[in-house]
N, CA, C and O atoms as CSV, one atom per row, in Angstrom:
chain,resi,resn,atom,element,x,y,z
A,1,UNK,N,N,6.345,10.222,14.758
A,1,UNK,CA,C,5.593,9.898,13.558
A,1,UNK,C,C,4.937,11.157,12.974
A,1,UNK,O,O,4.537,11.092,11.812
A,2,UNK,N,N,4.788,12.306,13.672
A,2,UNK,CA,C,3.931,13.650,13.166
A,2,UNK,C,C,5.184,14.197,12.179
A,2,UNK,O,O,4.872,14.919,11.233
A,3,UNK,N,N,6.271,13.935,12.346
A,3,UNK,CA,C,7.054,14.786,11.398
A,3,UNK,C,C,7.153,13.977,9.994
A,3,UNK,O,O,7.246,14.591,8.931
A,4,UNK,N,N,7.129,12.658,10.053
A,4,UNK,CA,C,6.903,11.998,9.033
A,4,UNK,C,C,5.875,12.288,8.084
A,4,UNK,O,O,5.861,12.554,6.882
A,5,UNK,N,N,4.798,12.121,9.218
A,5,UNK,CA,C,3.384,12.099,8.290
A,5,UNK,C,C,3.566,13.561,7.525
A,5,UNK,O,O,3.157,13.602,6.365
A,6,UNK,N,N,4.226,14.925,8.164
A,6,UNK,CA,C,3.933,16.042,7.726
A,6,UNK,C,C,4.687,16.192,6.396
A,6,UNK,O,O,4.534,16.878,5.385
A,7,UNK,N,N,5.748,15.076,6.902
A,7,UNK,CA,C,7.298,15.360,5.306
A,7,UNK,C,C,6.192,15.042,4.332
A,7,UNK,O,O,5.656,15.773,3.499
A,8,UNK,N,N,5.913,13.396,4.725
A,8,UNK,CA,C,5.184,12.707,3.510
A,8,UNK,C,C,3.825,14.018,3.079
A,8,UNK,O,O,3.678,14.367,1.908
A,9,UNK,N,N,3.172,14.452,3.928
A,9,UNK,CA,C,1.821,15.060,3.246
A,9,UNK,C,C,2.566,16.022,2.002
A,9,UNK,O,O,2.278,15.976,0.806
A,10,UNK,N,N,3.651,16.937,2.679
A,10,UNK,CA,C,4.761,17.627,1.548
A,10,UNK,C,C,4.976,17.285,0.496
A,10,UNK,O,O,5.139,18.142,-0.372
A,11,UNK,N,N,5.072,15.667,0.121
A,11,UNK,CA,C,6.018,14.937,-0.901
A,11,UNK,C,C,4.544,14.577,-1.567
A,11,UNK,O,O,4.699,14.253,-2.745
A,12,UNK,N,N,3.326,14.545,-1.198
A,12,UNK,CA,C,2.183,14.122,-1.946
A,12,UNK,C,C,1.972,15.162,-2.558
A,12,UNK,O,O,1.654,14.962,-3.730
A,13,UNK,N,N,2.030,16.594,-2.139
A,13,UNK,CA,C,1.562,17.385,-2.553
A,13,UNK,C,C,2.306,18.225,-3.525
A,13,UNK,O,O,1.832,19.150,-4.184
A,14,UNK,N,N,3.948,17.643,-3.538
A,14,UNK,CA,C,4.796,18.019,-4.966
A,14,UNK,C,C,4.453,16.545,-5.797
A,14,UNK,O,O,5.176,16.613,-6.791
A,15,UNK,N,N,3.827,15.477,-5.848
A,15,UNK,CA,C,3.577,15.085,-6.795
A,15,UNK,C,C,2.557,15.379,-7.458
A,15,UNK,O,O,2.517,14.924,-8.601
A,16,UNK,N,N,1.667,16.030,-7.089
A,16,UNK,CA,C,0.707,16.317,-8.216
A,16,UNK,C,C,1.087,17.295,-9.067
A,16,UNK,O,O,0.166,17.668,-9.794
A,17,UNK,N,N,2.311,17.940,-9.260
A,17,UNK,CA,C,2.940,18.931,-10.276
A,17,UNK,C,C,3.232,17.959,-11.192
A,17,UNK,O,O,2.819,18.373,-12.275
A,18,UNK,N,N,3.709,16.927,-11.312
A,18,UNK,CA,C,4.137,15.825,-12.338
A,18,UNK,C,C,2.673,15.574,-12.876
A,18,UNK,O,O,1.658,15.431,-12.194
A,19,UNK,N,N,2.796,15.551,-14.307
A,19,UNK,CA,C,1.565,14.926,-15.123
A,19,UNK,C,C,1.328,13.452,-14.835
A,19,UNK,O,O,0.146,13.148,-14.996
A,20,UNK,N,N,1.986,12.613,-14.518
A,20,UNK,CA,C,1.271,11.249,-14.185
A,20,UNK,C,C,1.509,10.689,-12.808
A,20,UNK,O,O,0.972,9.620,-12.519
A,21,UNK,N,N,2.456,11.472,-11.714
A,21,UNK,CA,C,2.306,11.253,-10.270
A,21,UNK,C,C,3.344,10.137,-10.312
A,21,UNK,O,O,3.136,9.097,-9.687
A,22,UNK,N,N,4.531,10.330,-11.076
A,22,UNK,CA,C,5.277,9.160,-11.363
A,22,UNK,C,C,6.235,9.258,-10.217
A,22,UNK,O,O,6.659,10.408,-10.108
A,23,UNK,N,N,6.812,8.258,-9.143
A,23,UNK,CA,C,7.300,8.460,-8.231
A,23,UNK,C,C,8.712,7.877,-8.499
A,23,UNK,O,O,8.644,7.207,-9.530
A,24,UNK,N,N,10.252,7.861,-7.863
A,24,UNK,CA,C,10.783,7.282,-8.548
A,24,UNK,C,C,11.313,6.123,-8.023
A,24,UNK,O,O,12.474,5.750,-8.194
A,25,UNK,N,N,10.377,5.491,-7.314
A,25,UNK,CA,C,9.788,3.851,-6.426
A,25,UNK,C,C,9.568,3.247,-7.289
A,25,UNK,O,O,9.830,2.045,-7.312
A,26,UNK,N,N,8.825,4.099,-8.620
A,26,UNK,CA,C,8.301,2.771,-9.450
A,26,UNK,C,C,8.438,1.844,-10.207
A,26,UNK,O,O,7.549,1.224,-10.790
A,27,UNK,N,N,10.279,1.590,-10.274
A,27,UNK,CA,C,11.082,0.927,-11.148
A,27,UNK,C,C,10.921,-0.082,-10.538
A,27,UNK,O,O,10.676,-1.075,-11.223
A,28,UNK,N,N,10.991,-0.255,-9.010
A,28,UNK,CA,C,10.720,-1.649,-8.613
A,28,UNK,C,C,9.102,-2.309,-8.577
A,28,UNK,O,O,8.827,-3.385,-8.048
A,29,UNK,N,N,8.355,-1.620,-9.099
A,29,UNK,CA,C,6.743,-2.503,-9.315
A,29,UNK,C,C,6.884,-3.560,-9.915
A,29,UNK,O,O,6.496,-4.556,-9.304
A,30,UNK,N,N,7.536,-3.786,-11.444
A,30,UNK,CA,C,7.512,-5.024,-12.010
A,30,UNK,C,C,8.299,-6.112,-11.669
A,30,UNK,O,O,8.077,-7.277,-11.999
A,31,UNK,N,N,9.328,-5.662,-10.925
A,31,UNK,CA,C,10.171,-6.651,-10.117
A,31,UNK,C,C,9.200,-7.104,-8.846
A,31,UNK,O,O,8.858,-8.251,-8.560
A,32,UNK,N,N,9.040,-6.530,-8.533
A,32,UNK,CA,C,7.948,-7.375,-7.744
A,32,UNK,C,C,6.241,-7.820,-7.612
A,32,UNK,O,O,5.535,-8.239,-6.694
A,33,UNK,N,N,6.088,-7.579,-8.629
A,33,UNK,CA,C,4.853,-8.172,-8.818
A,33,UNK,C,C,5.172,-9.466,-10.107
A,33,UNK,O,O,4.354,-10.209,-10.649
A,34,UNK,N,N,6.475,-9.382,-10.283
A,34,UNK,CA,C,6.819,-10.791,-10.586
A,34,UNK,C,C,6.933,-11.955,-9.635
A,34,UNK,O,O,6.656,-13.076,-10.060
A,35,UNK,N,N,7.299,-11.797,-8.441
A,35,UNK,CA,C,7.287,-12.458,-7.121
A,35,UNK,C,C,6.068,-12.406,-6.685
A,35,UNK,O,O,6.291,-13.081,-5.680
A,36,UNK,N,N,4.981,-12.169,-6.607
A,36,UNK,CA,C,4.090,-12.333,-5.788
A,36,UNK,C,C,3.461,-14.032,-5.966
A,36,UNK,O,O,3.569,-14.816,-6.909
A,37,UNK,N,N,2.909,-14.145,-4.875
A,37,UNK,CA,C,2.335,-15.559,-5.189
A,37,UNK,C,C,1.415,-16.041,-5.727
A,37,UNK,O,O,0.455,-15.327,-6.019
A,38,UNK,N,N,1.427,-17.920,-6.137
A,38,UNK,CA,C,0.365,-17.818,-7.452
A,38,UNK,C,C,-1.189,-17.341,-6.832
A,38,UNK,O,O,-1.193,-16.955,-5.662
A,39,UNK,N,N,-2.757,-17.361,-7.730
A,39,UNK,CA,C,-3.399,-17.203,-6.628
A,39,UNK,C,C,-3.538,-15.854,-5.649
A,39,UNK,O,O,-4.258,-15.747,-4.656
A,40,UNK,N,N,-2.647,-14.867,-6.215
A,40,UNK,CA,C,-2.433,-13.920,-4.858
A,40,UNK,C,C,-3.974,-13.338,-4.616
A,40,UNK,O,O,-4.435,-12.797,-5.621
A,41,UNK,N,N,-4.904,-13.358,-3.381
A,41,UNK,CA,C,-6.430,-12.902,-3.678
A,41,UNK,C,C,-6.451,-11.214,-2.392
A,41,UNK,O,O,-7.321,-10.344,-2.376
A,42,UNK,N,N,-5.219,-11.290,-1.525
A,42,UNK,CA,C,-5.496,-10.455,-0.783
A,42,UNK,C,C,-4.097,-10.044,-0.337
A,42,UNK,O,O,-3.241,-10.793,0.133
A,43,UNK,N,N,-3.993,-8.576,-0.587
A,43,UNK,CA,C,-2.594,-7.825,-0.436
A,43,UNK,C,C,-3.027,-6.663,0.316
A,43,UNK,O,O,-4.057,-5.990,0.296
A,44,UNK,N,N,-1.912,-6.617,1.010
A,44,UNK,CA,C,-1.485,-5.156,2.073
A,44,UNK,C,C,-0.338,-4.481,1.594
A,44,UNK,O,O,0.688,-5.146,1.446
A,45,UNK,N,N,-0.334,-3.165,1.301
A,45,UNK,CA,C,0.081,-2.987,1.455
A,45,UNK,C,C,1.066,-1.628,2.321
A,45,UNK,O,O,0.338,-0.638,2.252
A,46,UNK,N,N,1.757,-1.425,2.714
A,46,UNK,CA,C,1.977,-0.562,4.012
A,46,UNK,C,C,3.177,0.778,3.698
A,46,UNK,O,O,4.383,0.555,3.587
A,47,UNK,N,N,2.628,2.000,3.602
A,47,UNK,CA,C,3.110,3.065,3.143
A,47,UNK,C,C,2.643,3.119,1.574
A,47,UNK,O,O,3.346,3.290,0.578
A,48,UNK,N,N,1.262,2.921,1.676
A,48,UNK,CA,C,0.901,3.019,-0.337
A,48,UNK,C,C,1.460,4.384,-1.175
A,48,UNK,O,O,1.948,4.334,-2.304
A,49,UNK,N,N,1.248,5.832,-0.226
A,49,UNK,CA,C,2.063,6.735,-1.327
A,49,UNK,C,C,0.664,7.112,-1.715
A,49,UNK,O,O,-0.318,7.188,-0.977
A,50,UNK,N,N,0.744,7.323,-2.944
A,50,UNK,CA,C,-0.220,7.678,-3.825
A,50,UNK,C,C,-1.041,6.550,-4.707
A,50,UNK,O,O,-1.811,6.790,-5.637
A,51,UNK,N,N,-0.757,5.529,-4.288
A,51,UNK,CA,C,-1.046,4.428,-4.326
A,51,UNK,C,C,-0.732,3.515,-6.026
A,51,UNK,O,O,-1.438,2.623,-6.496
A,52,UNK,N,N,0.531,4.115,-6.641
A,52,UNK,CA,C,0.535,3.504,-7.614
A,52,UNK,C,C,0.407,1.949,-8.013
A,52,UNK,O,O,-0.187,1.278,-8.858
A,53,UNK,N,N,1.694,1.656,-6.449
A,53,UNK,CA,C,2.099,0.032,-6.476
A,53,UNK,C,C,0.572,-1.013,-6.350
A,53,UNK,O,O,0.326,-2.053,-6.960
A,54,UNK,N,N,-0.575,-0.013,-4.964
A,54,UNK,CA,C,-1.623,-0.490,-5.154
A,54,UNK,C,C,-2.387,-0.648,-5.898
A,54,UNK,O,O,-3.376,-1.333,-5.638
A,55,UNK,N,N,-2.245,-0.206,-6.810
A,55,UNK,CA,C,-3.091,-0.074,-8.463
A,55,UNK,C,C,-2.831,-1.285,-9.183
A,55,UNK,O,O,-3.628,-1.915,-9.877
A,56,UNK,N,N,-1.474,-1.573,-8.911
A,56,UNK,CA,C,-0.734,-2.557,-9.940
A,56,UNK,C,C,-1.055,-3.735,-9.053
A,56,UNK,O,O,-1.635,-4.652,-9.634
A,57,UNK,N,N,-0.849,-3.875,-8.012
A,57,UNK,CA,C,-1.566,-5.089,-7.253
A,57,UNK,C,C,-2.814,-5.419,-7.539
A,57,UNK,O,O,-3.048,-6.513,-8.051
A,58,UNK,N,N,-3.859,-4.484,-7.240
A,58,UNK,CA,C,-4.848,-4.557,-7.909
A,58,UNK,C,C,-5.379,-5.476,-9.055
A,58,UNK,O,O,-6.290,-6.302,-8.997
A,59,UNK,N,N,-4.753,-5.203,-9.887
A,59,UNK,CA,C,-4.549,-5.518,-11.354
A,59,UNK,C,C,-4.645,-7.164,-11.217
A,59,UNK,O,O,-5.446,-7.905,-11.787
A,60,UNK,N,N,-3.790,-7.450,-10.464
A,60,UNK,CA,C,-2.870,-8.944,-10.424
A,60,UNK,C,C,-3.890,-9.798,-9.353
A,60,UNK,O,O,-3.995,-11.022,-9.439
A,61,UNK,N,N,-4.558,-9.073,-8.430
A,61,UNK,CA,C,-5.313,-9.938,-6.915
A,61,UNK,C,C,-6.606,-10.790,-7.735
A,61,UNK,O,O,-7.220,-10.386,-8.723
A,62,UNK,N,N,-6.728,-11.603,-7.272
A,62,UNK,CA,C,-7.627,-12.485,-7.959
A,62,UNK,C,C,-9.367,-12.015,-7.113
A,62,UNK,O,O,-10.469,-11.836,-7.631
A,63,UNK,N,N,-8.802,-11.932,-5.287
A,63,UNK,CA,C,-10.297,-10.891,-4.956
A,63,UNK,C,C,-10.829,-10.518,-5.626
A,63,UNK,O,O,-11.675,-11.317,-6.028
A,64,UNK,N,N,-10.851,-9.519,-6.123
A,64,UNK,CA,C,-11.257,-8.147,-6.552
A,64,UNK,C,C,-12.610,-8.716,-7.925
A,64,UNK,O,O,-13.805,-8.431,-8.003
A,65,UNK,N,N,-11.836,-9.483,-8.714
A,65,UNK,CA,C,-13.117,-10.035,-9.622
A,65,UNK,C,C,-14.075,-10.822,-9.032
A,65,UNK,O,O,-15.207,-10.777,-9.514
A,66,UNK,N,N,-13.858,-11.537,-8.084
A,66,UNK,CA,C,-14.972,-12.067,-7.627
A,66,UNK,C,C,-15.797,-11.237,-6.595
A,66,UNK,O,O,-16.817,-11.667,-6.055
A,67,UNK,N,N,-15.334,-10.185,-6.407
A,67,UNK,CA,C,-16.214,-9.754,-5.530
A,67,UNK,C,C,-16.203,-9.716,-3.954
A,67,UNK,O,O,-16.813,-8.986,-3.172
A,68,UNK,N,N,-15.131,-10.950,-3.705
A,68,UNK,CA,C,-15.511,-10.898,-2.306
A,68,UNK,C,C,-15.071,-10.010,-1.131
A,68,UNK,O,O,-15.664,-9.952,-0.053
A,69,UNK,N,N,-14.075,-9.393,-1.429
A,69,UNK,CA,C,-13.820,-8.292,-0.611
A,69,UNK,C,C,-13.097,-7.312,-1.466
A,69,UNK,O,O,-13.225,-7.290,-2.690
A,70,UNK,N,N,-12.231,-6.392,-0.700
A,70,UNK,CA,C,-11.118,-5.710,-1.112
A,70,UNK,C,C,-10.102,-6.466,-1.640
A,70,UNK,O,O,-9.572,-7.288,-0.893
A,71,UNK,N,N,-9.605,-6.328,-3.106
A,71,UNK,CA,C,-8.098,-7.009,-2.856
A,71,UNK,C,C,-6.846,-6.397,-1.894
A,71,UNK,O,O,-6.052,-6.917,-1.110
A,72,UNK,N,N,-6.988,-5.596,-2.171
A,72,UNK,CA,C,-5.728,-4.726,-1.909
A,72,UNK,C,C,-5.980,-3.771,-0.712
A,72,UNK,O,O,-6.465,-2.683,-1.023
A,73,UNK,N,N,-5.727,-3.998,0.649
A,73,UNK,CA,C,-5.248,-3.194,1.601
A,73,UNK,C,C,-3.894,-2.164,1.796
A,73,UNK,O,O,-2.761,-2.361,2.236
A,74,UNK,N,N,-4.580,-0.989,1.252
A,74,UNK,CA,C,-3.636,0.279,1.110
A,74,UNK,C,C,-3.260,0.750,2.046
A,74,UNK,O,O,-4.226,1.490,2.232
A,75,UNK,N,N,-2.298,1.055,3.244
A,75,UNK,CA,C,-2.067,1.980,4.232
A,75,UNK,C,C,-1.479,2.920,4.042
A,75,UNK,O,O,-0.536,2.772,3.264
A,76,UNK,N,N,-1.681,4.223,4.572
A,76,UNK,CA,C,-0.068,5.552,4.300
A,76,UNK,C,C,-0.809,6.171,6.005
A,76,UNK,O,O,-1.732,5.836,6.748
A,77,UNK,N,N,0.096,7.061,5.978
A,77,UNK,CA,C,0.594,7.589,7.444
A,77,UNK,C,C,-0.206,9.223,6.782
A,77,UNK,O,O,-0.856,10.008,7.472
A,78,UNK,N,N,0.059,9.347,5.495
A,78,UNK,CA,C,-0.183,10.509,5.543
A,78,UNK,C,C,-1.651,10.749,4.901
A,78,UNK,O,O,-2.076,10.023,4.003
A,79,UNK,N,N,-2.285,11.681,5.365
A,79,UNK,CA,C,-3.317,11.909,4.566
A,79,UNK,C,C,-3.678,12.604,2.814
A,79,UNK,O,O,-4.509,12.405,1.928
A,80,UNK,N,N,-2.205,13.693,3.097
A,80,UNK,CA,C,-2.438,13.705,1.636
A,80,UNK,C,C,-1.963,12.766,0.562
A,80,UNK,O,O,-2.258,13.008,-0.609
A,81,UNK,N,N,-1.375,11.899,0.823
A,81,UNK,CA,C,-1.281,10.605,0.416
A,81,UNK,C,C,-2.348,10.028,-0.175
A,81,UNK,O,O,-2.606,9.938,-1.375
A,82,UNK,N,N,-2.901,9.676,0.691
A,82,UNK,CA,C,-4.246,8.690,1.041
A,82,UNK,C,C,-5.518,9.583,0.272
A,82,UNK,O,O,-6.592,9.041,0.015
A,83,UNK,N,N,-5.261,10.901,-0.027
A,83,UNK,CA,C,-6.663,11.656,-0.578
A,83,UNK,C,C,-6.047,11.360,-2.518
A,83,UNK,O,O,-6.636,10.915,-3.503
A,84,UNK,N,N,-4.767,11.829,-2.320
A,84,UNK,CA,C,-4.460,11.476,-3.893
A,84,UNK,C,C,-4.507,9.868,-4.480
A,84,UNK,O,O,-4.777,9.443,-5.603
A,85,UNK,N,N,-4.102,9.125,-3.142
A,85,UNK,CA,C,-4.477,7.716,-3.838
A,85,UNK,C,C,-5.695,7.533,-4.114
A,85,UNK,O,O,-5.867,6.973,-5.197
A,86,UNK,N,N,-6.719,7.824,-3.475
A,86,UNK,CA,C,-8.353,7.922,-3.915
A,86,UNK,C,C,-8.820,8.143,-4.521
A,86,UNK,O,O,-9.668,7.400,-5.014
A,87,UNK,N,N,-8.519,9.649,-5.004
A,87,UNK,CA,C,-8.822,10.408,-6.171
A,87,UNK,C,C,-8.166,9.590,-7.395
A,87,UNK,O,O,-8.915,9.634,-8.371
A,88,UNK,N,N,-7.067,8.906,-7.614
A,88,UNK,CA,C,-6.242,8.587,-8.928
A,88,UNK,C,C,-6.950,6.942,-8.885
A,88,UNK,O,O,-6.863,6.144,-9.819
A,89,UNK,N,N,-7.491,6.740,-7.874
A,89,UNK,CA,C,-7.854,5.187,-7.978
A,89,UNK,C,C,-9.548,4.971,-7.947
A,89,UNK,O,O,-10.208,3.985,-7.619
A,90,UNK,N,N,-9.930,6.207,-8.392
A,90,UNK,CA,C,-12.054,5.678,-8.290
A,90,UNK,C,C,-12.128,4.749,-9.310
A,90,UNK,O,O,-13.301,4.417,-9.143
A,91,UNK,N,N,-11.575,3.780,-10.666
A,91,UNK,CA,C,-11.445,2.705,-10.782
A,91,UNK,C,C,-11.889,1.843,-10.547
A,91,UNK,O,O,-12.857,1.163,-10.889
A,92,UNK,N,N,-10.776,1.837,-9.593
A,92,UNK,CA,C,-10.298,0.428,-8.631
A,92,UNK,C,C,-10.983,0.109,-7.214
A,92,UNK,O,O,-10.539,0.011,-6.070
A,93,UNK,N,N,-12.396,-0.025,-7.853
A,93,UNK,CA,C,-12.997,-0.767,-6.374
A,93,UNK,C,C,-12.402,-2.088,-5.335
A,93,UNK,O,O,-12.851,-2.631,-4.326
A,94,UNK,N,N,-11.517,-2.215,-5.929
A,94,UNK,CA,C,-10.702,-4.089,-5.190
A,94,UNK,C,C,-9.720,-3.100,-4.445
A,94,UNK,O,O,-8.852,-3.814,-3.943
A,95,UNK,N,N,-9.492,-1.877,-4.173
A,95,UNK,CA,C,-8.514,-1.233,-2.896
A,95,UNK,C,C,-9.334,-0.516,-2.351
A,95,UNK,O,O,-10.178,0.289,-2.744
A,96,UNK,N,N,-8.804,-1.113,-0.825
A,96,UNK,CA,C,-9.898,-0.061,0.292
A,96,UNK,C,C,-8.340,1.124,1.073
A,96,UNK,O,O,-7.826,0.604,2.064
A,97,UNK,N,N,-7.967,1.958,0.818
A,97,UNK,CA,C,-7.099,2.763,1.025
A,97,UNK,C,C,-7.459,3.425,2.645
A,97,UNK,O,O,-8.394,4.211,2.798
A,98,UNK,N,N,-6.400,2.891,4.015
A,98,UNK,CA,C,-7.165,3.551,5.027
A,98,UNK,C,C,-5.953,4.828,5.642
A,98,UNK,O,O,-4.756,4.646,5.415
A,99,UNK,N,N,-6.253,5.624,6.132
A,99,UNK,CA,C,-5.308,6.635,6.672
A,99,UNK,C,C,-5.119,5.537,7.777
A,99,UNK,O,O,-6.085,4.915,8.221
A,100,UNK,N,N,-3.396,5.257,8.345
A,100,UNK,CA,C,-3.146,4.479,9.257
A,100,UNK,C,C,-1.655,4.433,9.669
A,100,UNK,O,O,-0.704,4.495,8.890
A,101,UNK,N,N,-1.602,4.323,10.910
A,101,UNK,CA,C,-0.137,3.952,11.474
A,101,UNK,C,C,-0.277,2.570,11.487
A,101,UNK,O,O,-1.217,2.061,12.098
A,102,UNK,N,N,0.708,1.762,10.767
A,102,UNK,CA,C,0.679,0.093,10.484
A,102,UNK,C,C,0.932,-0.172,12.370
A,102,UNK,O,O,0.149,-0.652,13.189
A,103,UNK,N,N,2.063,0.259,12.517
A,103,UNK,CA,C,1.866,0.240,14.267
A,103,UNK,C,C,0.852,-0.158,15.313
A,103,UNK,O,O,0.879,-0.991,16.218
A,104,UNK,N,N,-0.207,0.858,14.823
A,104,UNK,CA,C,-0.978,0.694,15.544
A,104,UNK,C,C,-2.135,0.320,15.224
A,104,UNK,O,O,-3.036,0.426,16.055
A,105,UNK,N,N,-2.432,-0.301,13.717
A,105,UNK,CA,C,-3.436,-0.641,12.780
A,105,UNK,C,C,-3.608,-2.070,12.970
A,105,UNK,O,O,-2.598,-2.765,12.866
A,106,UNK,N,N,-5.125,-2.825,13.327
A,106,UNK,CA,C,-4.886,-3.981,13.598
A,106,UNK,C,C,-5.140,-5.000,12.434
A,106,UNK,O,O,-6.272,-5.033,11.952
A,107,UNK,N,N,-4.290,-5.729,12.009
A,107,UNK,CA,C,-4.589,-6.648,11.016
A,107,UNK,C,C,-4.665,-8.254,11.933
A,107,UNK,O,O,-3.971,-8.644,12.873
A,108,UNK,N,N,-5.748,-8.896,11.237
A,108,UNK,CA,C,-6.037,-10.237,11.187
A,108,UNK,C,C,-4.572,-11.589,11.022
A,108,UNK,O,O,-4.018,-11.712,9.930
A,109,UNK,N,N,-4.164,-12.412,12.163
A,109,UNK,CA,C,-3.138,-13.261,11.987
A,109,UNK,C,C,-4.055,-13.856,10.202
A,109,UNK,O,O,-5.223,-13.885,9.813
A,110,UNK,N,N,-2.601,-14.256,9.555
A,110,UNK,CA,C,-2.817,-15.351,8.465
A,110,UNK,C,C,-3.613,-14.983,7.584
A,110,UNK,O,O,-4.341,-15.841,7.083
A,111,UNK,N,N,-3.710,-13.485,7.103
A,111,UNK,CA,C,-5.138,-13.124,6.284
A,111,UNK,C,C,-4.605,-12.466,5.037
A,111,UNK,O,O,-5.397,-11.933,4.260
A,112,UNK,N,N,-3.163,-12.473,4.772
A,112,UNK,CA,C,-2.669,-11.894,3.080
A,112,UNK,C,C,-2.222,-12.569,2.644
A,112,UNK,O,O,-2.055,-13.465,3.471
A,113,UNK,N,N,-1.733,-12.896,1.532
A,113,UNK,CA,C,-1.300,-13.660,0.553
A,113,UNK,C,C,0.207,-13.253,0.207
A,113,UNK,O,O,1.114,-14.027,-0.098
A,114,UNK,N,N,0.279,-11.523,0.352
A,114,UNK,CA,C,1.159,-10.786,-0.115
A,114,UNK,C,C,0.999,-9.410,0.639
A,114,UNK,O,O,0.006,-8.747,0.938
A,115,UNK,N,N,2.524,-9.208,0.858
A,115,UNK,CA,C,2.451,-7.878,2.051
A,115,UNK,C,C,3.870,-7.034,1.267
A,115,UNK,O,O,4.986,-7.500,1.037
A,116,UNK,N,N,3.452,-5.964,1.046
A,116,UNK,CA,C,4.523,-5.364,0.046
A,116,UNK,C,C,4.811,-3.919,0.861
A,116,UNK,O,O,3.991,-3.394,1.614
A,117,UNK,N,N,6.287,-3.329,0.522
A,117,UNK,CA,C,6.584,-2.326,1.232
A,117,UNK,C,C,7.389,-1.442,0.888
A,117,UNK,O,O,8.394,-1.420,1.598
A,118,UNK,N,N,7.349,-0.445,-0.191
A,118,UNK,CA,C,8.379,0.259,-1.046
A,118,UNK,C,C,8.950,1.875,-0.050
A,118,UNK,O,O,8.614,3.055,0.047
A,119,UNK,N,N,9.788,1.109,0.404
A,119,UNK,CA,C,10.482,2.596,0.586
A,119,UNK,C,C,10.135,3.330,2.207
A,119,UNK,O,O,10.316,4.512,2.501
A,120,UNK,N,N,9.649,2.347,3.016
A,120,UNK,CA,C,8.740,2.473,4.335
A,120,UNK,C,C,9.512,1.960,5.553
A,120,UNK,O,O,9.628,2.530,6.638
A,121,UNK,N,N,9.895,1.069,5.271
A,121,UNK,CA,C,9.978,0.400,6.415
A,121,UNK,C,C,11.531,0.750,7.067
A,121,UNK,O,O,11.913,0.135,8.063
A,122,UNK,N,N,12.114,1.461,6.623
A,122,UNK,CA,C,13.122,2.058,7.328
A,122,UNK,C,C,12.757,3.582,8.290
A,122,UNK,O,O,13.556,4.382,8.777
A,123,UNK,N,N,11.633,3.583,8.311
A,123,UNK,CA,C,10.969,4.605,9.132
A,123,UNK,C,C,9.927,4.203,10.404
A,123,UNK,O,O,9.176,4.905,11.082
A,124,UNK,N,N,10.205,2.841,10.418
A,124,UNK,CA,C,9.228,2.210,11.673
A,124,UNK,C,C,10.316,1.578,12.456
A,124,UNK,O,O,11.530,1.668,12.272
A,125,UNK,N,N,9.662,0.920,13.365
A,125,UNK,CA,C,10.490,0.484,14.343
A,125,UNK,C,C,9.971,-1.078,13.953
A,125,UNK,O,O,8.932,-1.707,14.152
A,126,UNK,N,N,12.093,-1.543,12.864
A,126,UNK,CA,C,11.815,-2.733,12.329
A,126,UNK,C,C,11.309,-4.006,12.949
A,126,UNK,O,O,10.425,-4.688,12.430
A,127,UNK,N,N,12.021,-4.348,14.296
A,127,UNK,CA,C,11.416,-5.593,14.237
A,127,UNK,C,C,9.756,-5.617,14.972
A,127,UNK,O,O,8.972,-6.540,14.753
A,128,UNK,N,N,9.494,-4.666,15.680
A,128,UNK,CA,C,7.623,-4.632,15.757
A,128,UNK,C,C,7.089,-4.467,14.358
A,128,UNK,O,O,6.117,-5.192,14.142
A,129,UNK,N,N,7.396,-3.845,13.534
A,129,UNK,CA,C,6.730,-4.089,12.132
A,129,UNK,C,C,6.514,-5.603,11.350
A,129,UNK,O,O,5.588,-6.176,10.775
A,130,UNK,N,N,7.828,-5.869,11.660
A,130,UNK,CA,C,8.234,-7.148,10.983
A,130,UNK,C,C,7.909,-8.481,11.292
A,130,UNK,O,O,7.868,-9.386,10.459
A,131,UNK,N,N,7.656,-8.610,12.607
A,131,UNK,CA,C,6.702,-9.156,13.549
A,131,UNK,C,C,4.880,-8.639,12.882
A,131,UNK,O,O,4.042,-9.387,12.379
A,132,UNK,N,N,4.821,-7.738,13.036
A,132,UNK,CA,C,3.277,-7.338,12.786
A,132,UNK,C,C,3.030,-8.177,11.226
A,132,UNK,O,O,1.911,-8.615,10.960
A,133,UNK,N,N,3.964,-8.307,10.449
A,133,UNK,CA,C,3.726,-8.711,8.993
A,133,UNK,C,C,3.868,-10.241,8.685
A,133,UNK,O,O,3.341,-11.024,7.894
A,134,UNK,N,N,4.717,-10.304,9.561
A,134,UNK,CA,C,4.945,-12.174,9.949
A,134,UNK,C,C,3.484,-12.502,10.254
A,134,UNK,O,O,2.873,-13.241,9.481
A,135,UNK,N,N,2.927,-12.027,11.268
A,135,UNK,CA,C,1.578,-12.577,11.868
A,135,UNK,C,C,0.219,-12.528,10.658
A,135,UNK,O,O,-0.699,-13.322,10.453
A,136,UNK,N,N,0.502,-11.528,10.160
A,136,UNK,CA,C,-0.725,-11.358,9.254
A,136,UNK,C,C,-0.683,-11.679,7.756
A,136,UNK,O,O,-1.408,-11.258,6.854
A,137,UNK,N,N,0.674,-12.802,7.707
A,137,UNK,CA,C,1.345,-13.358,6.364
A,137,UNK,C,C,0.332,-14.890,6.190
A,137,UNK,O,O,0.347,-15.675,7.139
A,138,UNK,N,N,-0.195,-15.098,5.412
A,138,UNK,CA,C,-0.412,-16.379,5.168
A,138,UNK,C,C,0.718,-17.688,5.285
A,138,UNK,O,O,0.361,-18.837,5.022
């Protein structure tokens, strides 16, 4: 996982040469935030990046206006990731963005609504992930 995290810190740190941090993941955002469910109040999601997709979740989580927690649970592996998603998202108080190995990150059985994953999950070890997301799926 250290060579990952180090590629990814690499790949955060050539996106900030692009004027809007446009990744080219982001064709699939509106395709799937057409699928999400009705109601959606609490999302994870796992390898955020720079956290665009979390932004756009954001947007859509019903949490976040009321107040009661975070909508949007952001994870990335990498830190410079996780410093540019912060910085591009002071905003968006409804995402709590944590530096994390989903692996070894403990989430709550039955506690999302919506668990989203662009471009990640062919870098974990699928079925413990997939398992980990089953459990913490509403």
């Amino acid at each position: 996982m250290s060579s990952i995290k180090d590629d990814f810190d690499r790949i955060a740190l050539a996106t900030l040469a692009s004027e809007d941090g446009a990744a080219h993941n982001d064709h699939y955002h509106s395709f799937l935030l057409q699928h999400l469910p009705p109601n959606c109040r609490h999302a994870l999601e796992i390898g955020c990046g720079t956290g665009a997709f979390s932004r756009r979740l954001a947007k859509h989580s019903k949490a976040g206006s009321a107040g009661i927690l975070p909508a949007v649970l952001a994870l990335d592996l990498s830190p410079e990731m996780i410093r540019i998603a912060r910085e591009r998202s002071t905003h968006f108080p409804n995402i709590d963005f944590q530096l994390a190995d989903i692996l070894e990150f403990s989430l709550d059985d039955e506690s999302f609504d919506c668990i989203a994953s662009i471009a990640t999950l062919h870098h974990l070890a699928f079925a413990e992930v997939l398992g980990k997301m089953k459990a913490a799926l509403k």
